[in-house]
TORNUNU-559556 format. One record per residue: x, y, z of N, C-alpha, C in turn; residue in three letters. Coordinates in steps of 0.1 Angstrom, whole numbers, plus 2048, in hexadecimal, padded with zeros to 3 digits. Last residue first. Layout:
+-----+-----+-----+-----+-----+-----+-----+-----+-----+------+
|  nu |  nv |  nw | cau | cav | caw |  cu |  cv |  cw | rest |
+-----+-----+-----+-----+-----+-----+-----+-----+-----+------+
|   X |   Y |   Z |   X |   Y |   Z |   X |   Y |   Z |  ala |
...
+-----+-----+-----+-----+-----+-----+-----+-----+-----+------+
//
This chain:
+-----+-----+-----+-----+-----+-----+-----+-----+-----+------+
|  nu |  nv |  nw | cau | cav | caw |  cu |  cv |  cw | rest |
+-----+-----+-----+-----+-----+-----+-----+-----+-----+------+
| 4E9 | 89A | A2E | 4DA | 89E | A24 | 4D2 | 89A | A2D |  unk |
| 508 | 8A9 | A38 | 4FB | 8A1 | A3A | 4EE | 8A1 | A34 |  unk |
| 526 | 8A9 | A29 | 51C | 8AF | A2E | 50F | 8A4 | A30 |  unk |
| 547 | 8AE | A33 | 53D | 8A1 | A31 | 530 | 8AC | A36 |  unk |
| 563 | 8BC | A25 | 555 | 8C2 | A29 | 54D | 8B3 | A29 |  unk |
| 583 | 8CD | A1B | 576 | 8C3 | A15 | 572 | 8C8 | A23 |  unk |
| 59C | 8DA | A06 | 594 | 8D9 | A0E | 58C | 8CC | A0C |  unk |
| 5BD | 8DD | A02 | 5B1 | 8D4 | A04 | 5A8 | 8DD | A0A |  unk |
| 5DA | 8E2 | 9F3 | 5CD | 8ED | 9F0 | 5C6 | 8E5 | 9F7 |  unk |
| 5F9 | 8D9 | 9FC | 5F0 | 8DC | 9F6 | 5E1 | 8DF | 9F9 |  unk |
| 61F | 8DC | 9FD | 60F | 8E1 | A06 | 605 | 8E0 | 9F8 |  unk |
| 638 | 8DB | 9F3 | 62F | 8CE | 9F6 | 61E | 8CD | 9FE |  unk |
| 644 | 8F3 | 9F3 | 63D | 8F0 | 9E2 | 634 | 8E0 | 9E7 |  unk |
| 63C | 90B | A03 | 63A | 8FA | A03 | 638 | 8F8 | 9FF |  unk |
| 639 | 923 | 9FA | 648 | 922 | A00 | 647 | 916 | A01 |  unk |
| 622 | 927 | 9F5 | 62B | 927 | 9E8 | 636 | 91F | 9F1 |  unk |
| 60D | 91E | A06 | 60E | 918 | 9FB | 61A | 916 | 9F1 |  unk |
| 611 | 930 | A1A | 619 | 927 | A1D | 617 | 922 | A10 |  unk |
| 610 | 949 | A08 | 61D | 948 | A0E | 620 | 93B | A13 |  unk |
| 5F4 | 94A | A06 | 5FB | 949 | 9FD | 605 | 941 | 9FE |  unk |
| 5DD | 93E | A21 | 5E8 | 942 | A1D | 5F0 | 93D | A0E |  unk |
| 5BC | 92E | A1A | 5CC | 92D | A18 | 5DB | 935 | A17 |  unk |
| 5A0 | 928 | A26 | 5A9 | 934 | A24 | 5B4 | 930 | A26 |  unk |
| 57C | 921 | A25 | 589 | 920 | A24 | 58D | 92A | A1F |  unk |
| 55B | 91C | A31 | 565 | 927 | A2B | 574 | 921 | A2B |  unk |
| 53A | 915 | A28 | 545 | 912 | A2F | 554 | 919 | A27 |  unk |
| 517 | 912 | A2E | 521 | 916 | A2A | 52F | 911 | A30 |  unk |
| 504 | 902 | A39 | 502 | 8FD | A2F | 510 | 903 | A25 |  unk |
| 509 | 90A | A5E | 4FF | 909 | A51 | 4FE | 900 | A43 |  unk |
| 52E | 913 | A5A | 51F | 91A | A60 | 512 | 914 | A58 |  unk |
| 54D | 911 | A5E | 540 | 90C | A5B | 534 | 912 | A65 |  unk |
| 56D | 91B | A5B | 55E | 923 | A62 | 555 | 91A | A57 |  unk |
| 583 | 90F | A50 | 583 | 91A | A5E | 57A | 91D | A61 |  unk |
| 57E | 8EE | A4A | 579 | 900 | A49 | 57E | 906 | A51 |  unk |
| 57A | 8D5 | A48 | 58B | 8D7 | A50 | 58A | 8EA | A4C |  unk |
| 55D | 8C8 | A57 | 568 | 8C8 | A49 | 573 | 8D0 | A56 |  unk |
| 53A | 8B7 | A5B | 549 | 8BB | A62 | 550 | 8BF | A54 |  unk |
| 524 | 8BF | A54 | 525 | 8B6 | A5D | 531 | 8BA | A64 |  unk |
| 50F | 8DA | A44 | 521 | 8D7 | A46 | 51E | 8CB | A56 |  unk |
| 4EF | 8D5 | A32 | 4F6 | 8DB | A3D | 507 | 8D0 | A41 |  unk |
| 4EE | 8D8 | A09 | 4ED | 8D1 | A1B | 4F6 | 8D2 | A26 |  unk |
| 4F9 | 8E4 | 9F7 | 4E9 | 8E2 | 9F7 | 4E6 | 8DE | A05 |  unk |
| 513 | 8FB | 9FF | 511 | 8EF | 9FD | 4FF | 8F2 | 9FD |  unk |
| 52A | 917 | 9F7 | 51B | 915 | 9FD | 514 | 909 | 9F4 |  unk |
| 547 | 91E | A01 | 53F | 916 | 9F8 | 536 | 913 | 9FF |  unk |
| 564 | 932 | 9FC | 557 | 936 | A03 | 54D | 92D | 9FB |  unk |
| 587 | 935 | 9FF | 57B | 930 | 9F6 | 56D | 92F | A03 |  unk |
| 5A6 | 94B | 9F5 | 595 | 947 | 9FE | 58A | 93E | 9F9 |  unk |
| 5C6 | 94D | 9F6 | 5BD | 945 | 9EE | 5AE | 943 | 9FA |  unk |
| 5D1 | 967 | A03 | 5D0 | 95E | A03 | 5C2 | 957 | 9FC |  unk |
| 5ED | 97C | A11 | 5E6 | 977 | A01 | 5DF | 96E | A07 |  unk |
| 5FF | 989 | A22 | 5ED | 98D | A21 | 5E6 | 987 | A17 |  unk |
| 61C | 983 | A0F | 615 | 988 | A1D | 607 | 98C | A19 |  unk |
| 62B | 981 | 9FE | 61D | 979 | 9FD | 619 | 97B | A0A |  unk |
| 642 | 995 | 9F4 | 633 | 995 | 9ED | 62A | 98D | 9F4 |  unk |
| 658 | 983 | A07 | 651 | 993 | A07 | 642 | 996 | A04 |  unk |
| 662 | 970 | 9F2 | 659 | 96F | 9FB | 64F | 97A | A00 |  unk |
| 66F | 96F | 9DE | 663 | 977 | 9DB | 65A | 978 | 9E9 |  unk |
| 683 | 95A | 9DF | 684 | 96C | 9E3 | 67C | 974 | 9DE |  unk |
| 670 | 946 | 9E2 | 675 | 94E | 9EC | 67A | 95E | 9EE |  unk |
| 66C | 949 | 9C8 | 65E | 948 | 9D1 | 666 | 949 | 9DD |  unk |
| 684 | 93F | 9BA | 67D | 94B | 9B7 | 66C | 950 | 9C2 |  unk |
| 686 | 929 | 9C6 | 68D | 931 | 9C9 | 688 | 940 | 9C8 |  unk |
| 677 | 916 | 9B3 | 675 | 916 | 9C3 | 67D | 922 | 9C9 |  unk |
| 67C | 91E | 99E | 672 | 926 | 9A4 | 672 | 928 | 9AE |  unk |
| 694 | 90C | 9A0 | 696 | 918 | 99D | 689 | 928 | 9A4 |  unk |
| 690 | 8F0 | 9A0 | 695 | 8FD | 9AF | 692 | 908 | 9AD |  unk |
| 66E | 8F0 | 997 | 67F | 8EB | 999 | 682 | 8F7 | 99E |  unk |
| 651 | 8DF | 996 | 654 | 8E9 | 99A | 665 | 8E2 | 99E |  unk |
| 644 | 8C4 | 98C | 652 | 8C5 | 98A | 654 | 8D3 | 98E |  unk |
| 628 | 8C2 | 9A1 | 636 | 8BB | 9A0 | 640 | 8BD | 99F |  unk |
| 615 | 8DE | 9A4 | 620 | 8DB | 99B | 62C | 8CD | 9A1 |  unk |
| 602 | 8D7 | 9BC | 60D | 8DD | 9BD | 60D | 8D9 | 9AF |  unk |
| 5DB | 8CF | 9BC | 5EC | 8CA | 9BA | 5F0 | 8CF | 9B6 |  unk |
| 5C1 | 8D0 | 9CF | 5C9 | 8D9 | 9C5 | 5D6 | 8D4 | 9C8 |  unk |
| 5A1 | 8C5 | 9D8 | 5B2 | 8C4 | 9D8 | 5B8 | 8CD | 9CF |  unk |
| 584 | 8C1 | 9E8 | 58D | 8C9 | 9DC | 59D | 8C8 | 9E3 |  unk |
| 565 | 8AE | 9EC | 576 | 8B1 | 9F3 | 57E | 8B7 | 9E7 |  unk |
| 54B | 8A1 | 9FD | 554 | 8AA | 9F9 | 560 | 8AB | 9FC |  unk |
| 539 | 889 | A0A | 541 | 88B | A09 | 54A | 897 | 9FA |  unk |
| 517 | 889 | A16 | 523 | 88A | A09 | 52E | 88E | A0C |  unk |
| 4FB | 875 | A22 | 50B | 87B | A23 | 511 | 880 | A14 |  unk |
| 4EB | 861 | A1C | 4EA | 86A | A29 | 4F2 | 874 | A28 |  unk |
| 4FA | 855 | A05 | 4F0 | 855 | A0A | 4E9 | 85E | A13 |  unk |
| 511 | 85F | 9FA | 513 | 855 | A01 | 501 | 851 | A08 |  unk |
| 521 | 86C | 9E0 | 514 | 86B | 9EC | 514 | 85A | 9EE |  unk |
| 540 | 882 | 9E1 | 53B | 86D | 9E0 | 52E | 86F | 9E5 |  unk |
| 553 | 892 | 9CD | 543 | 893 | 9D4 | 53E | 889 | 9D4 |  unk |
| 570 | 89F | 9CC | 569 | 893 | 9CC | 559 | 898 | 9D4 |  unk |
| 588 | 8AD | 9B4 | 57D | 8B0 | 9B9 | 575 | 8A1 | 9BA |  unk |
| 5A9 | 8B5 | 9AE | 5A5 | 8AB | 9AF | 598 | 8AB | 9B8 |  unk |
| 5BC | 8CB | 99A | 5B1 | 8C7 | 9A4 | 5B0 | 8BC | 9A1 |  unk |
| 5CB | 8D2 | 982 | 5D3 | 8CF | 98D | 5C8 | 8CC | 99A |  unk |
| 5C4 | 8D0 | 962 | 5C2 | 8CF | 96F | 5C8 | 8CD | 973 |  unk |
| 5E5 | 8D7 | 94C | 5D7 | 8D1 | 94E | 5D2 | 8D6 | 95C |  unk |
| 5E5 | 8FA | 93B | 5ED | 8EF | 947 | 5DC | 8E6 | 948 |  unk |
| 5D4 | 90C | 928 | 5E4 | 90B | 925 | 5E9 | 8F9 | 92F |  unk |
| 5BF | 917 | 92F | 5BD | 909 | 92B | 5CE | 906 | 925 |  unk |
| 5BA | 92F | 93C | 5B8 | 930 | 92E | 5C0 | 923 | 928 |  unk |
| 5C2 | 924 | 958 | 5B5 | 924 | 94E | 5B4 | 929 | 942 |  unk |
| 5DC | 925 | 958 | 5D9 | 918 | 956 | 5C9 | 918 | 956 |  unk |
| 5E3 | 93C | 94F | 5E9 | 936 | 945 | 5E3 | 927 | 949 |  unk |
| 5DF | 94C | 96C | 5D5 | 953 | 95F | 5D9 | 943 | 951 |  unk |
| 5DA | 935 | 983 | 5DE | 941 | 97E | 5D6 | 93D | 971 |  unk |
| 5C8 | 91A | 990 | 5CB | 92A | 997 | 5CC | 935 | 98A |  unk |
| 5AF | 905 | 98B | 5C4 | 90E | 98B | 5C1 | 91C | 987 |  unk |
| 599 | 906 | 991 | 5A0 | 906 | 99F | 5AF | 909 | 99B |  unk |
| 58A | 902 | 97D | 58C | 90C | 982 | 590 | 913 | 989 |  unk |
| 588 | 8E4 | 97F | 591 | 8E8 | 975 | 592 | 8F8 | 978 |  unk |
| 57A | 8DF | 998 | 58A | 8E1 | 996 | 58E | 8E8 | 98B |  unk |
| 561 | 8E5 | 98E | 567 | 8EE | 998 | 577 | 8EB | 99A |  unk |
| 559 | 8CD | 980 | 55B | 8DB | 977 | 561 | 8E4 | 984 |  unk |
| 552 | 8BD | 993 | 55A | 8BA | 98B | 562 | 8C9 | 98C |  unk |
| 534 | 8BF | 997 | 53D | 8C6 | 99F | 548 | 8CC | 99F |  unk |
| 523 | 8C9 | 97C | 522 | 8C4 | 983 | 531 | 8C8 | 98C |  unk |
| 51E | 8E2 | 969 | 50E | 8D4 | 96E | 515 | 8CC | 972 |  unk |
| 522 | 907 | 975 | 529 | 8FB | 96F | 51E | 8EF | 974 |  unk |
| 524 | 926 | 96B | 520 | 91D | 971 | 525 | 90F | 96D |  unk |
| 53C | 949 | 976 | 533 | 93D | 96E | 530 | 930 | 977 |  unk |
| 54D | 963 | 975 | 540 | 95A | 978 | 540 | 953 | 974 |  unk |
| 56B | 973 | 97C | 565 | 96A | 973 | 55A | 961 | 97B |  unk |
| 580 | 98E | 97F | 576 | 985 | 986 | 56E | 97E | 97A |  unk |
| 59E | 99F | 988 | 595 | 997 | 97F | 58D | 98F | 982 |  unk |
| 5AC | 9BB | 98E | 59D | 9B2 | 995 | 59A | 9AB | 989 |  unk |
| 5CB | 9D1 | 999 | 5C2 | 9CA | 98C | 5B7 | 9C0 | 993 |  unk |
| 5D7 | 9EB | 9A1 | 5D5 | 9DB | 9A4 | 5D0 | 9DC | 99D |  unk |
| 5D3 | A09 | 9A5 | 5E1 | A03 | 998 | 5E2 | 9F5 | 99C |  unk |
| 5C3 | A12 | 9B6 | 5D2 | A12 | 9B9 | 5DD | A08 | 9AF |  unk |
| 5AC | A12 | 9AB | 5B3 | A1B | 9AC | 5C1 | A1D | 9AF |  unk |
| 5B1 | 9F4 | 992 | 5A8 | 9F9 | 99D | 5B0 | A08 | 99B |  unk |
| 5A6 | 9E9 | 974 | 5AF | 9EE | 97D | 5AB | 9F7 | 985 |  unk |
| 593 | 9CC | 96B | 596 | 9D5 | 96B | 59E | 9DC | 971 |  unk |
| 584 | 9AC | 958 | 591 | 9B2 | 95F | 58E | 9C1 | 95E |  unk |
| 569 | 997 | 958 | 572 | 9A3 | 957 | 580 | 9A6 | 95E |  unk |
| 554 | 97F | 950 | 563 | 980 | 951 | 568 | 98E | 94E |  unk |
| 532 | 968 | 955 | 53A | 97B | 94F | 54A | 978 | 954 |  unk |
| 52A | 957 | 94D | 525 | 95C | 94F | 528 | 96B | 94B |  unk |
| 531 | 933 | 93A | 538 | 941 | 942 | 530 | 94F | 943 |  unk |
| 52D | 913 | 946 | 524 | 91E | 93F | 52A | 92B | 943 |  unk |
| 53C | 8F6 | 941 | 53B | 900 | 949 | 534 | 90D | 941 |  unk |
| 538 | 8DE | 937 | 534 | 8E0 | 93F | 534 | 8EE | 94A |  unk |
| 557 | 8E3 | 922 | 549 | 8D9 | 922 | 545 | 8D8 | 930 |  unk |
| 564 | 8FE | 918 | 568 | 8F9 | 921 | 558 | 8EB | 924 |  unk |
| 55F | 916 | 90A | 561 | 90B | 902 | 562 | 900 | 909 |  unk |
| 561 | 92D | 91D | 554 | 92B | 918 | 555 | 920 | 90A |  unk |
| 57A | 92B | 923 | 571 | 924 | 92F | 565 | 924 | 927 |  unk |
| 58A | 930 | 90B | 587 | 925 | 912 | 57D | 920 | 91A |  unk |
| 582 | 94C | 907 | 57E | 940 | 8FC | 57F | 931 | 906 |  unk |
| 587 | 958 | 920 | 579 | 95D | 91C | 576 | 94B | 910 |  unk |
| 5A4 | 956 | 91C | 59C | 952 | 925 | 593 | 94C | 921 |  unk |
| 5A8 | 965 | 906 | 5AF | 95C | 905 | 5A6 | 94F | 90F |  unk |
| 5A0 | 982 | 90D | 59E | 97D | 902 | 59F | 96B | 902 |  unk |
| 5AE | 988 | 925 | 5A2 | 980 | 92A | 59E | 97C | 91C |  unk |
| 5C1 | 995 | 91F | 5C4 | 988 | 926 | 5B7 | 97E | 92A |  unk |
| 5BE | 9A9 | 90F | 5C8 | 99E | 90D | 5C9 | 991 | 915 |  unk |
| 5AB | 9B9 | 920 | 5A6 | 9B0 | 916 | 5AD | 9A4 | 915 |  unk |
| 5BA | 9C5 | 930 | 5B8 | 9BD | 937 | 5B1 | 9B1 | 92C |  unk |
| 5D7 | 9D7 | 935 | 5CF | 9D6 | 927 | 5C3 | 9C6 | 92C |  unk |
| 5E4 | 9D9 | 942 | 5DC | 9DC | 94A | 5CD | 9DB | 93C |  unk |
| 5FD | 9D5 | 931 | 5FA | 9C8 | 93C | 5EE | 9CC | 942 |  unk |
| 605 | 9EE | 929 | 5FE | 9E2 | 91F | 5FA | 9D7 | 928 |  unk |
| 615 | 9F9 | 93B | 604 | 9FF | 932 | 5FD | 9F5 | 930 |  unk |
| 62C | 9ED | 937 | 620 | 9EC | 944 | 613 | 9F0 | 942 |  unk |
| 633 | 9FA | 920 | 62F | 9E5 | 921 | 62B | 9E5 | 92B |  unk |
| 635 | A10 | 920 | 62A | A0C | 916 | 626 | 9FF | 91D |  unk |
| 64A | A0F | 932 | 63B | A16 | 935 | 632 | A13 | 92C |  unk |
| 662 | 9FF | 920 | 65F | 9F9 | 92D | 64B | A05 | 936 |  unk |
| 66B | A07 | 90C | 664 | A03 | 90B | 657 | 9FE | 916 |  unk |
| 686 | A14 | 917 | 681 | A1A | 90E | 66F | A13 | 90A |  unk |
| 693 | 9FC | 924 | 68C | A08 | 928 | 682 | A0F | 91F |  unk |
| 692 | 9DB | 921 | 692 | 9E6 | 91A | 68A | 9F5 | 91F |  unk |
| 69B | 9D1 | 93C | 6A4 | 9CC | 92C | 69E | 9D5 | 925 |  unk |
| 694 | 9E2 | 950 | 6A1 | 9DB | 94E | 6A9 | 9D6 | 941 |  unk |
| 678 | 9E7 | 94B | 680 | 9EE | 947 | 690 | 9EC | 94C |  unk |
| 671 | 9CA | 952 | 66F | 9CE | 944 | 67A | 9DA | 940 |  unk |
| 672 | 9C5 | 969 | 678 | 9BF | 960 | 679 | 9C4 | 955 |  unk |
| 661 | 9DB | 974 | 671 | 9DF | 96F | 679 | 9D5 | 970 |  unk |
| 649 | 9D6 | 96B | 650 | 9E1 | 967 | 65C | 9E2 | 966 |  unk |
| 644 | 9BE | 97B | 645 | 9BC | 96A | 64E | 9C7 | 964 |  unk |
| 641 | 9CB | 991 | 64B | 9C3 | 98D | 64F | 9BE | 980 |  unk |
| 62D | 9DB | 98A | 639 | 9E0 | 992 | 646 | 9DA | 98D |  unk |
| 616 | 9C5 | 98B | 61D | 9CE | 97F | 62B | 9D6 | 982 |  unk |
| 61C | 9BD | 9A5 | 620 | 9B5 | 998 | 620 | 9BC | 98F |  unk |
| 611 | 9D2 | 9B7 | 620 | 9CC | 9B5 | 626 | 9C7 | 9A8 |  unk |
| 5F9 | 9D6 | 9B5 | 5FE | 9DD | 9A8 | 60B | 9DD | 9AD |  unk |
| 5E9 | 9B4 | 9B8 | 5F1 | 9C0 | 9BC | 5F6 | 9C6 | 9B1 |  unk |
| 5CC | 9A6 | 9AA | 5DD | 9A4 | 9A5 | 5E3 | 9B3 | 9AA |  unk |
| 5B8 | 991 | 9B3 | 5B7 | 99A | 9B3 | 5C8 | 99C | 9B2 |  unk |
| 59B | 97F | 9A5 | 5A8 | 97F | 9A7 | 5B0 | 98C | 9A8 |  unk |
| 581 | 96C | 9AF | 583 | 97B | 9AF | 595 | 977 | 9B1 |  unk |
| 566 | 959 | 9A1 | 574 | 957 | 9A3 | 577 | 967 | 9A3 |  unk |
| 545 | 94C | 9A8 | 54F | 959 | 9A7 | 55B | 95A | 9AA |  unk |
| 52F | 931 | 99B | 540 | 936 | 9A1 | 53F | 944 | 99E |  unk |
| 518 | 918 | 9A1 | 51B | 924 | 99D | 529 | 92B | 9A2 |  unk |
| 509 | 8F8 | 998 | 50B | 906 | 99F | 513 | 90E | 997 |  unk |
| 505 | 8D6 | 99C | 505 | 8DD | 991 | 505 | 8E8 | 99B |  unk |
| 4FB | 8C3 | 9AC | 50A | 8BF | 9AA | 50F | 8CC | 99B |  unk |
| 4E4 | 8C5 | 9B4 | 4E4 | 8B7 | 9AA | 4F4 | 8B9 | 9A3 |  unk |
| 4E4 | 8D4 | 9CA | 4DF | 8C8 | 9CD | 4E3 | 8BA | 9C3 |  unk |
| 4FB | 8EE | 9C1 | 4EC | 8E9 | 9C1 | 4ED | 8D9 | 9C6 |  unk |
| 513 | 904 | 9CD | 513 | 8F2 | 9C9 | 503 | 8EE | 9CB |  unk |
| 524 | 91C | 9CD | 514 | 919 | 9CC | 516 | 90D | 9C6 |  unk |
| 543 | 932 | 9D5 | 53C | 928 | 9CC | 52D | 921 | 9CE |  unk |
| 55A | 947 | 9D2 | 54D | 945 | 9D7 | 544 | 93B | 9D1 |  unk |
| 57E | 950 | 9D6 | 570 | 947 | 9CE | 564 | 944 | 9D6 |  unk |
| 596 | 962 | 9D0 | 585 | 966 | 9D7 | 584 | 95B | 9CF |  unk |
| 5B9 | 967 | 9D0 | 5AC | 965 | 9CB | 5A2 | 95F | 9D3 |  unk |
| 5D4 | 97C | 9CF | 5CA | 973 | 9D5 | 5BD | 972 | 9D0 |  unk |
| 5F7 | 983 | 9C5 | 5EA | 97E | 9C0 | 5E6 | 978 | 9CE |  unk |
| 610 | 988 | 9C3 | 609 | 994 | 9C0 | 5FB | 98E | 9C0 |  unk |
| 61C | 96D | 9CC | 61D | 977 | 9D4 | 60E | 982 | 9D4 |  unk |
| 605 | 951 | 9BD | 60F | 957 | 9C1 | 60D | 966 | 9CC |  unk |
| 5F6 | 93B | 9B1 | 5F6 | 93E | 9C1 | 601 | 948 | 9C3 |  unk |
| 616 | 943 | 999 | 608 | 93A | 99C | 605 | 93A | 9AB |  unk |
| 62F | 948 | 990 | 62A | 94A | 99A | 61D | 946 | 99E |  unk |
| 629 | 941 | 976 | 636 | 93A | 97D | 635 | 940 | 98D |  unk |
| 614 | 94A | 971 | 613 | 942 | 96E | 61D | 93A | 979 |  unk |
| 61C | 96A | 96C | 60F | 964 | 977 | 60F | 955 | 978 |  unk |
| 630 | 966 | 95B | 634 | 969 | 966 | 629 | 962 | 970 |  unk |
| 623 | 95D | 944 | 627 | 958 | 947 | 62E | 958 | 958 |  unk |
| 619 | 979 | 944 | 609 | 96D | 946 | 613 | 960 | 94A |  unk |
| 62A | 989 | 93D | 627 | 98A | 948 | 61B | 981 | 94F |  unk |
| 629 | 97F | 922 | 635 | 97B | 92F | 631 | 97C | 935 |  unk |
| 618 | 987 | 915 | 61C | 97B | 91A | 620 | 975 | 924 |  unk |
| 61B | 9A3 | 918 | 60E | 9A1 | 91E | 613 | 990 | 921 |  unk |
| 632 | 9A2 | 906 | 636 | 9A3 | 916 | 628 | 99F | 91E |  unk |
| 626 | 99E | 8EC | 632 | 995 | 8F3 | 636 | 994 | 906 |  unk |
| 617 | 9B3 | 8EC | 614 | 9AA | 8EE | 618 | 99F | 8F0 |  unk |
| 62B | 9C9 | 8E5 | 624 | 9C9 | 8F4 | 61E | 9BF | 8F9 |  unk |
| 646 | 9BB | 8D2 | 63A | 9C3 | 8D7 | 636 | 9BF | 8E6 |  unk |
| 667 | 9B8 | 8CE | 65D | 9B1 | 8D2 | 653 | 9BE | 8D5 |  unk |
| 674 | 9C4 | 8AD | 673 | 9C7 | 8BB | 667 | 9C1 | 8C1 |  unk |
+-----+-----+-----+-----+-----+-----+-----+-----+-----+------+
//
């Protein structure tokens, strides 16, 4: 009989196939030094839908088993064991701290520090779910920082899945429901004052972005940009 650790999988698989998904939004706060080296707080935060949902897939094919195997998903080690080794194997990135724990209302918060020596290192931290940082999928960013002299040019991309096939495509519709209020935030505090970018709010040397979930999923052809020309 499969164990509880077979479904902790699955359900990593689930986060996975849903990626940017319903039950999910994530906080990034980020610190870019002068010499292209700084600092991250990745805050992911996972509605206590998704366990809901795990629940009664689960107790569909086996009841009897199905409260233990939600138990077990809140087991938060399991997931960050796996993590924890990569990013701190990961060349250039130094890991600070990584916790998970469960709120009061039965969500879950995983948040992960760390630093990285040059800009690069901020994509690889940019796939999203739990299976493509514990180093399972390659990058899907694409991070540029041209100096130009006077100027730098910044810019973060995040690329869709390609071969996403109908099937998910489907499965993200009739999941639609879930991705109301989600949305991917990034808050990046540059060494030099914001010239221009495509932010919803520049102020200073800061600048904010904010992606609805829902349009990301439902357009498997939308993707993640930002950028920013700053002035030295």
């Amino acid at each position: 009989m499969k164990n509880s650790r077979f479904y902790i999988i699955t359900a990593i698989a689930i986060i996975s196939m849903l990626s940017l998904s319903s039950c999910l939004s994530i906080d990034r706060k980020i610190k870019i030094n002068a010499d292209g080296s700084g600092t991250e707080v990745q805050t992911f935060n996972i509605d206590r839908t998704f366990y809901d949902l795990i629940y009664s897939m689960v107790k569909a094919m086996d009841s009897t088993r199905a409260m233990s195997v939600k138990d077990s998903l809140y087991k938060h080690d399991e997931l960050l064991i796996p993590i924890r080794a990569n990013l701190s194997s990961k060349e250039g990135i130094e890991l600070i701290s990584l916790t998970g724990v469960t709120n009061e209302d039965s969500s879950a918060t995983y948040k992960f520090e760390y630093k990285f020596n040059e800009v690069s290192k901020i994509g690889y931290a940019t796939n999203i779910s739990a299976k493509d940082i514990s180093g399972e999928k390659e990058n899907k960013s694409e991070i540029v920082w041209n100096d130009n002299g006077n100027t730098i040019n910044f810019s973060l991309l995040y690329k869709p899945d390609p071969g996403e096939d109908i099937n998910q495509e489907e499965n993200n519709k009739a999941f639609s429901f879930l991705f109301a209020n989600k949305n991917v935030d990034f808050e990046i505090e540059f060494p030099y004052e914001i010239e221009s970018s495509n932010a919803i709010n520049a102020t200073g040397t800061k600048g904010v972005w904010s992606f609805p979930v829902s349009d990301l999923m439902l357009d498997k052809t939308k993707r993640l940009y930002l950028e920013a020309v700053l002035r030295k």
